[in-house]
N, C-alpha and C positions, 0 to 999 in steps of 0.2 A: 493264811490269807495275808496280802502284801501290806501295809499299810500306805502307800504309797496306790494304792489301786482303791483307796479304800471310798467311802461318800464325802465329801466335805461337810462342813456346818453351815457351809454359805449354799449347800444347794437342797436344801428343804427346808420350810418353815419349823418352827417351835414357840411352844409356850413362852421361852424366854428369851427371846431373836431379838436383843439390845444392841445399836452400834458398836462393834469392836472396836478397841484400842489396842496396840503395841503395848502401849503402857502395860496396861489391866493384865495381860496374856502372860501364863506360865509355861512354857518351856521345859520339855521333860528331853531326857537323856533317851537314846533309842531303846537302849535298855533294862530301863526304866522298870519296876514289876506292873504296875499299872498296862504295860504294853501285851504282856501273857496274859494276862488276864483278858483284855480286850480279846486278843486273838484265841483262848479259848472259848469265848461266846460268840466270835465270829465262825468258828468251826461249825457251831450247831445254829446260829441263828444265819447265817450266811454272811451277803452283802452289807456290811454296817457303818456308821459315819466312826473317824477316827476320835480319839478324847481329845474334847475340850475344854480347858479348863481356865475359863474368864473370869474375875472378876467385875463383872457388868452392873450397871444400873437403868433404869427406865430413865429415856430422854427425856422426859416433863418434869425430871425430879432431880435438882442439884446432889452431885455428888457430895456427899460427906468426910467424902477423904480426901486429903491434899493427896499430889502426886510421891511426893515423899513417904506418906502413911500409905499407899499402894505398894509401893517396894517392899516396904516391910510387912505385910501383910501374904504377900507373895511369898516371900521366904518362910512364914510360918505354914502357909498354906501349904507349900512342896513339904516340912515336915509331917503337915498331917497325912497327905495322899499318898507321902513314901512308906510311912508306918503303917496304915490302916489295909493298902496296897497290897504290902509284907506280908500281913501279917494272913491277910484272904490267900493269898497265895500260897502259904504253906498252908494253910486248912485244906487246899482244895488238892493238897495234891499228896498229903502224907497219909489216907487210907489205901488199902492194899486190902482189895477183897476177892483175890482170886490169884493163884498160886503163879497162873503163866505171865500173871503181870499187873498194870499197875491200871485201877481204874477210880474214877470222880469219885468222890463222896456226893451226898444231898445235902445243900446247902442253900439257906432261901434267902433272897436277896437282900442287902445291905442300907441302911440310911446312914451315911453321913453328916452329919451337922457342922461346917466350922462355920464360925464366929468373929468379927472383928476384933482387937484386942479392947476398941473403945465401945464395944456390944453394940454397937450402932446398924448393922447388917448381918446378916447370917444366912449362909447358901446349904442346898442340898446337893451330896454327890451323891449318886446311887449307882452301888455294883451289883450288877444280873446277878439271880440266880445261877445254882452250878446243878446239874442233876436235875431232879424233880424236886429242887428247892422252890417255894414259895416264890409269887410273883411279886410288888409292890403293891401296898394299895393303903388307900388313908387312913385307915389305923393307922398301918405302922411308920406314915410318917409323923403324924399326931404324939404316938409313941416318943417316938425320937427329937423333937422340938418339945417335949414336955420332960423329958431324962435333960435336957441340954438348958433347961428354965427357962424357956423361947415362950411369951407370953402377950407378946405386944408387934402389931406390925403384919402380923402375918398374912401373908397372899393365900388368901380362900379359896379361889379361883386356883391359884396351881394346887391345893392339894386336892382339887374333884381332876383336875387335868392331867396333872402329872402320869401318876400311877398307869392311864393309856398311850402316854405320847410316845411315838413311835422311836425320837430321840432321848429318853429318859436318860440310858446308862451312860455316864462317863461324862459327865458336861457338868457345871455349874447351872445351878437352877435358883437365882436370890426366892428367898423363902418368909423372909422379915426383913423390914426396916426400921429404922427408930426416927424419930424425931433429932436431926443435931441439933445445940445447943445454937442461938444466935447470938454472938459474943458482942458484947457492946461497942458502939464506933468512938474513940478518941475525941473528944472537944477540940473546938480547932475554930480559927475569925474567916469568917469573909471581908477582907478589906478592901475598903472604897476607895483609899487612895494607896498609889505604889509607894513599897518601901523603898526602893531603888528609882532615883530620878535620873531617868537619862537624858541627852542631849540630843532633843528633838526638835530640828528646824522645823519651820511654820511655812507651808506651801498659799503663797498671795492666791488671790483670784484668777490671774494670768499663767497660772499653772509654777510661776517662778519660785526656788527656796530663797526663803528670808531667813537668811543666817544668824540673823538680828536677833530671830525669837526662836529661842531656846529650853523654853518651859521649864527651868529650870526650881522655881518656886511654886509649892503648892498653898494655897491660899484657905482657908478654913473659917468658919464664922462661927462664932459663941454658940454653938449648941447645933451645931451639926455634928452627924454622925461619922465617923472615923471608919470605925471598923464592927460588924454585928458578931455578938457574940452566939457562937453553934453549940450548945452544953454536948456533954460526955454522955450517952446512953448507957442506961445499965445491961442490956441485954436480956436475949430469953432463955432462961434454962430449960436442955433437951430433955427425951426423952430414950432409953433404952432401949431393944426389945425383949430385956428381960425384965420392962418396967421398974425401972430404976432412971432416978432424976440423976442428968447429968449435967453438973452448975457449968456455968458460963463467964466469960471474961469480963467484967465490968470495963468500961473505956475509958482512958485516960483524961483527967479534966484538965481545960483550954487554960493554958496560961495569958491573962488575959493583959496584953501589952501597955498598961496603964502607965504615963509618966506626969511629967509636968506639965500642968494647965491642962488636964486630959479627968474625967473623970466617967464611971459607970451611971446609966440612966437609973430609974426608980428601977425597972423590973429586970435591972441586970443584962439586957438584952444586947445591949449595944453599949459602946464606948464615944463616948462626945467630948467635945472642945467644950471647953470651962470658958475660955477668952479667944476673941479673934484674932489670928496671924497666921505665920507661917509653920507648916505642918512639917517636922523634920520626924525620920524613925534612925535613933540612934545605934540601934543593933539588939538592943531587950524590949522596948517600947516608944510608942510615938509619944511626943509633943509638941506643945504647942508655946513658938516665940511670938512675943508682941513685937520685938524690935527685928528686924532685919538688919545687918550690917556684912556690907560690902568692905575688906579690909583691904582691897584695892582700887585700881579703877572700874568703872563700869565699859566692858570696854567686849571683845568677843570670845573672852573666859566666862563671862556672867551672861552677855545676852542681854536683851529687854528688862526691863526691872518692873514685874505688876505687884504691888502688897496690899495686902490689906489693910496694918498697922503702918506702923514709923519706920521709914528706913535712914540709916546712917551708912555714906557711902564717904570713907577715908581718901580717898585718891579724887579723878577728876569724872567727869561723865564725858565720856569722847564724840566726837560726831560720829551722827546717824544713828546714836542709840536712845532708845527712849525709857521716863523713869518714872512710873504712876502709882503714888502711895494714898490709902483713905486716910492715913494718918499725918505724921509731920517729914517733911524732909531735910536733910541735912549732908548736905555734901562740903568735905573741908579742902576740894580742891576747889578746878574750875571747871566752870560747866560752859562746853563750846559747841558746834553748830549739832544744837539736839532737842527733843522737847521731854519737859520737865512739869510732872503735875501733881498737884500735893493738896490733900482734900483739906488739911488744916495749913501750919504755919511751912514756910519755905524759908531755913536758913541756907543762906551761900557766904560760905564765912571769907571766899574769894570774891569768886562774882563770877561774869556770864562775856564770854566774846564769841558772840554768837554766828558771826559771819552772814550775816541777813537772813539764818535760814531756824534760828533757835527759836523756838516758842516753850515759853515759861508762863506757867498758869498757880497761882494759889488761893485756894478758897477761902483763907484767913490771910495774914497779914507775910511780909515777901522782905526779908532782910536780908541784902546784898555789898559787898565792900563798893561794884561798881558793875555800871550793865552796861554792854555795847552790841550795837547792830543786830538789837533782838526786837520780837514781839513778847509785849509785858502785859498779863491780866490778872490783876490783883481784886478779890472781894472787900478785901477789908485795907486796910493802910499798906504803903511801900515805903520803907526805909531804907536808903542810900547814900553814899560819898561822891557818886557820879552818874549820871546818864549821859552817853551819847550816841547820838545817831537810832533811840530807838522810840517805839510806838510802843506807849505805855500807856494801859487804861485800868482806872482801880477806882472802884467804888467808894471809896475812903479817902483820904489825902498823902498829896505823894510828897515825902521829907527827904530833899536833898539837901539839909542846912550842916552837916557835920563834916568832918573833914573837908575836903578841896572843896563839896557843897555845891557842883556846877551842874546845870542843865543844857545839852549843848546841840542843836538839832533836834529832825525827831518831831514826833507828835506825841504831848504830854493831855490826858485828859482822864479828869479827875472829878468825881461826884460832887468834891465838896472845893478843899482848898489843895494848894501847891506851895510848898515853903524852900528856898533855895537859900546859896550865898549869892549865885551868880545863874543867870538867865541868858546864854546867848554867847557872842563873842564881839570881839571888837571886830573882826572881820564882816559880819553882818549873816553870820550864819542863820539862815533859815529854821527857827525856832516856834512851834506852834502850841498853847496852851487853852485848852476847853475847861471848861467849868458847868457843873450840871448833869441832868439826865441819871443814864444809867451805863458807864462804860462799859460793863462786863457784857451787856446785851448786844453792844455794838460787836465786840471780838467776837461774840460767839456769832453771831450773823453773819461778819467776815469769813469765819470759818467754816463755816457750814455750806459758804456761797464758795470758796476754796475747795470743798470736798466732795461737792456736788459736779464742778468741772474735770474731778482726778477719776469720777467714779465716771461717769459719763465718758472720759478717754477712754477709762478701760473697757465699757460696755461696748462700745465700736468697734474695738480690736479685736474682741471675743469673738462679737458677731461676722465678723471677714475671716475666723480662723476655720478651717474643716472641721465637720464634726468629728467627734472625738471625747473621750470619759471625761476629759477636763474642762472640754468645754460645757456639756451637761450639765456637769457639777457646778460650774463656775457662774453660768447664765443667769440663773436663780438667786443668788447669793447674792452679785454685781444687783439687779434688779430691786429686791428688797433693799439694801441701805438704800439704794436710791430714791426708792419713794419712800423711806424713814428720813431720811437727810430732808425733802422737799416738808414733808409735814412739820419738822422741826421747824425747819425756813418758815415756814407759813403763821409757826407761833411767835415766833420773835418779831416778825415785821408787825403781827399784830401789835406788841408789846413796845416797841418804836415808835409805832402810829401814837400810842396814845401818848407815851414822855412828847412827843412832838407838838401834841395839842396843849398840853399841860405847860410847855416852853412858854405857850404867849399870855398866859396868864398870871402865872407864879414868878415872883420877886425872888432874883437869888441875894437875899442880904448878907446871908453869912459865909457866901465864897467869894476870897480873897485870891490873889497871887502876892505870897510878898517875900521880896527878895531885897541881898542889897545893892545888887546892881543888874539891871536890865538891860541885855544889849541892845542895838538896832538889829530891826530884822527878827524881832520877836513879837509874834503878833498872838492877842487874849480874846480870847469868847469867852462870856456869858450869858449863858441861857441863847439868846439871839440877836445879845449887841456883841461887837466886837469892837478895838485898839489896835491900832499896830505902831508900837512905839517906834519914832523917829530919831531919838537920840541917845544916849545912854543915860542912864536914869538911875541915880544912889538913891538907895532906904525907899524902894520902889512897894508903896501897897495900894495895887490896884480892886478896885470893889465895881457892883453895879448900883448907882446911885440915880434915881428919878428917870431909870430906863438905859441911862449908858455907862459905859466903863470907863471910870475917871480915878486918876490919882487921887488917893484921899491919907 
């Protein structure tokens, strides 16, 4: 019989008709003994499928062998079916029971058992009977899995099945399988912030990239979480099918990136910030800096500057870039047309030529060599050697008495007092000085009425652009500041109404302007009286005395 004419495996069902693989599939030689063999039970049984010999598993049950342990498993396989093959083959053909020639012995059919090397699987091959040899049947496969210690796993169902199936001979039939072993998985962090900060412009509301901001700093507060720690499983030891435990890999435990100012929770789970700042990972582990320091300028190598601690910026802060720390700031250049905000003290060991367009904000006290052509809002005291040309408002009192000590233009207003050398110019420069209230209420209301017109421009533009992902996205966004921007508006004008009622009532006794020379052209409020001095004026301390502002 041809083999080549023979049935295939793919065109009738079987007990064991599991997805084929390339992989799995052994490969015999034509001449193979396995091959006479077949074609001596094809002579007597007739039309037969040709051998196959898979190693197969059931598709609801993860394979147990890598593809590499399949390879090998194959070449031990082809030793066993070439030996066992061999060996049936000279039994069936070396009796000689009649003189004119050579005929079968009786030989009754064969169970083969191979076996994984890691016992995990174990297949039946069975070679037909030769002669009036015995058929299969489950004794003797029972037999042959109890000779082979086959004791765990076994498919009940193929041994009632087998022994009739009409594909029995020459195929792989899995017979047992074991339980593998579930090896432990590795410890390893989920972290919440990137090791690697890249340089990711910031796309505005109008679809535009802001070059400006570069995210370059990751920001972390006291007792937030870094990174959660994932422990190392121990895993689950298998099971044989000659029942026998087969241990398992334990998983490597998480080296857990702990550095400075970083420490592990109570229950070890996670990794937290000990102190607030900047969140750097050095290449073994994160930490965490209070100080930020800039060893150049602020300029479009750094990007926007947000901290949450103190920043020290050695160089200058350039326009258009902006610099917001919760902590103290310290810039030892100059800081020119930009805005600058610092939850505690603001040193500018230069100062500020701001081009009409800087705003500098400090929420504690704001020490400057000299400030020009900015917007200045100070919580607590400002200390300087000059102002000119700028609108300066500080809840505390503004000391320009130290070096040159001049105030020169500009709108100066100040909670309490104003101390100078010199107020004004001989030219009659337009110098204006308030006394009272609450400045920093007034800036933020300026500004808020500023941000509410920028946001409002952009809302109208959005709205005339085609729809489009960015305007979707944009629409909403624009919209919310805007009715946060009005609600804020709405608290502070309250918060104005009332210093305003409070103006007509309350005595400022103890805010002065006192300088030692006051130009023309310098005009003083307090509270609701005002001065505008007419002539120059040495060892000038003006106060409000019985409702007006009078030299005293």
């Amino acid at each position: 019989m041809d083999l080549n004419n023979s049935i295939s495996p793919q065109d009738t069902d079987t007990v064991t008709s599991f997805p084929a693989s390339e992989e799995n599939y052994l490969k015999l030689e034509p001449n193979h003994p396995i091959h006479s063999l077949w074609q001596m039970h094809a002579d007597v049984a007739g039309r037969i499928s040709a051998p196959s010999l898979q190693l197969l598993f059931p598709p609801e049950q993860p394979e147990p062998l890598t593809p590499e342990e399949i390879k090998k498993e194959l070449s031990r396989l082809l030793f066993t079916v070439t030996s066992t093959a061999n060996k049936r083959l000279i039994s069936a053909t070396s009796g000689i029971k009649e003189l004119a020639g050579f005929s079968t012995p009786d030989i009754d059919a064969e169970v083969v058992v191979f076996t994984t090397a890691n016992d995990l699987a174990a297949w039946f091959l069975l070679y037909p009977p030769i002669g009036a040899g015995a058929e299969p049947d489950r004794a003797m496969l029972e037999d042959a899995l109890r000779k082979s210690g086959i004791n765990n796993g076994v498919n009940e169902e193929l041994l009632d099945t087998l022994p009739t199936d009409t594909h029995r001979y020459f195929r792989m039939h899995l017979a047992a399988i074991g339980e593998p072993p579930i090896h432990g998985k590795d410890g390893y962090t989920d972290d919440l912030f990137s090791r690697s900060v890249k340089r990711t412009p910031k796309m505005t509301e109008s679809g535009k990239v802001d070059y400006t901001e570069l995210n370059l700093i990751q920001n972390v507060q006291k007792g937030e979480t870094i990174c959660r720690i994932i422990p190392a499983t121990p895993g689950t030891p298998g099971t044989s099918v000659k029942g026998k435990t087969i241990p398992c890999k334990p998983g490597k435990p998480v080296s857990v990136p702990m550095g400075r100012n970083t420490e592990l929770s109570k229950d070890e789970s996670c990794l937290i910030a000990s102190i607030t700042g900047r969140l750097d990972f050095s290449g073994r582990s994160f930490q965490v800096k209070p100080v930020l320091e800039i060893n150049g300028n602020v300029d479009y190598s750094t990007g926007n500057i947000n901290f949450v601690g103190d920043v020290i910026i050695a160089g200058d802060v350039c326009t258009g870039f902006n610099v917001k720390a919760l902590g103290n700031i310290t810039v030892n250049g100059v800081v020119e047309a930009c805005r600058v905000e610092a939850g505690g003290d603001l040193i500018l060991q230069k100062g500020v030529k701001g081009d009409n367009q800087a705003v500098i904000q400090a929420h504690r006290s704001l020490y400057a060599k000299y400030l020009e052509n900015s917007n200045i809002c100070v919580r607590a005291d400002l200390y300087t050697e000059c102002i000119i040309n700028c609108s300066v408002f500080s809840d505390g009192c503004i000391y320009a008495d130290s070096g040159r000590g001049v105030i020169i233009g500009g709108q100066m207003r100040a909670s309490n007092s104003v101390y100078a050398k010199t107020v004004g110019t001989k030219a009659g420069s337009h110098t204006t000085i308030k006394l009272g209230g609450l400045p920093s209420a007034e800036f933020e209301h300026e500004c808020l009425q500023q941000d509410l017109s920028k946001l409002t421009s952009i809302l109208e533009v959005l709205e005339q652009q085609p729809d489009s992902p960015a305007k979707l996205k944009g629409l909403p966004t624009v919209r919310a500041k805007i009715n946060m921007t009005l609600n804020k508006l709405r608290e502070y004008k309250e918060t104005l109404e009332e210093l305003h009622i409070q103006e007509y009532v309350e005595k400022y006794t103890t805010h002065r302007l006192i300088c030692d020379t006051a130009h023309p052209g310098t005009e003083l409020t307090i509270g609701l009286a005002s001065l505008s001095i007419k002539t120059e004026t040495r060892y000038c301390k003006a106060a409000l005395v019985d409702g007006e502002v009078k030299m005293i």
